[in-house]
C-alpha positions in Angstrom: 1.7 -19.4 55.5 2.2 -18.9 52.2 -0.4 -17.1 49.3 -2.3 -20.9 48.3 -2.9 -21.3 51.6 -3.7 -18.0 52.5 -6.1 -18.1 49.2 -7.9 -21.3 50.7 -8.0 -20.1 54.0 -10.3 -16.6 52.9 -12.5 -19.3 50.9 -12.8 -21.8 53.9 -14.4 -18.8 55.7 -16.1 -17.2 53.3 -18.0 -21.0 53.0 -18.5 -21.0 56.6 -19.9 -17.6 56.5 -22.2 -18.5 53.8 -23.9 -21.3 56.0 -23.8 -19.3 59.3 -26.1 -16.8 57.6 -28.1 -19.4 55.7 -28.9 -21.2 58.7 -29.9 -17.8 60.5 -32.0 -16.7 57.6 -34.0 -20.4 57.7 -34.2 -19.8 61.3 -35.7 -16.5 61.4 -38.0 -16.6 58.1 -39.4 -19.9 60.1 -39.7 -17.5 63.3 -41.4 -15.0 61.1 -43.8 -17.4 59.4 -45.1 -18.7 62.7 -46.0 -15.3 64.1 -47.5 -13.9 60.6 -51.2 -12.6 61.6 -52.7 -15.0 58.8 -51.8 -18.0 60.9 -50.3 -17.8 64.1 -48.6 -21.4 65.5 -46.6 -21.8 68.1 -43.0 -22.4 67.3 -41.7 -25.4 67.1 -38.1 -26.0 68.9 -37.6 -29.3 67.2 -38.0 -27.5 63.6 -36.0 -24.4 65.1 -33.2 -27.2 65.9 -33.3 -28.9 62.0 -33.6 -25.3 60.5 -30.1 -24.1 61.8 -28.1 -27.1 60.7 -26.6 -24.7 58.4 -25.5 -22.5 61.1 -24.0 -24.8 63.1 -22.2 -26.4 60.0 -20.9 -22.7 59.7 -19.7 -22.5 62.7 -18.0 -25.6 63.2 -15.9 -25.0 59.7 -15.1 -21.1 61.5 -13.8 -23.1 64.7 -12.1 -25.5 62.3 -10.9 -23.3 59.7 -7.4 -23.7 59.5 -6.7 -27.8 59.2 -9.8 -27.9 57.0 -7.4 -25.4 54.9 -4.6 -27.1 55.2 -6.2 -30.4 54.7 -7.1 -28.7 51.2 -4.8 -26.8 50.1 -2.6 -30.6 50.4 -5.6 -32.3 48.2 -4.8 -29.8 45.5 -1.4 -30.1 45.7 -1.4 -33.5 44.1 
């Protein structure tokens, strides 16, 4: 592998890391909001489930980060 790829690579996960850590901030500020003393609802798992798209997006382009590198680092190639 040489140093473009290797460059893409580090930003394919540094992406992925991004969303994994949004989607696990959305999830627990929403976790937080529902059990502030000022209002107290139950949690909704449905809302859980649509807050940590980011998260799973995350993770998916960790599982996937090579090709999704490769697959780049050929577009900019031209």
């Amino acid at each position: 592998m040489d140093d473009p790829e290797r460059g893409v690579l580090k930003l394919v996960r540094i992406i992925a890391v991004a969303f994994l850590g949004a989607g696990v901030v959305n999830v627990v500020l929403y976790i937080l909001e529902c059990s502030a003393p000022a209002h107290r609802v139950p949690v909704n798992p449905l809302w859980v489930a649509l807050e940590s798209w980011p998260a799973i997006i995350g993770i998916i382009c960790l599982v996937k980060s090579k090709p999704i590198a490769s697959w780049l680092s050929d577009l900019l190639d031209l």
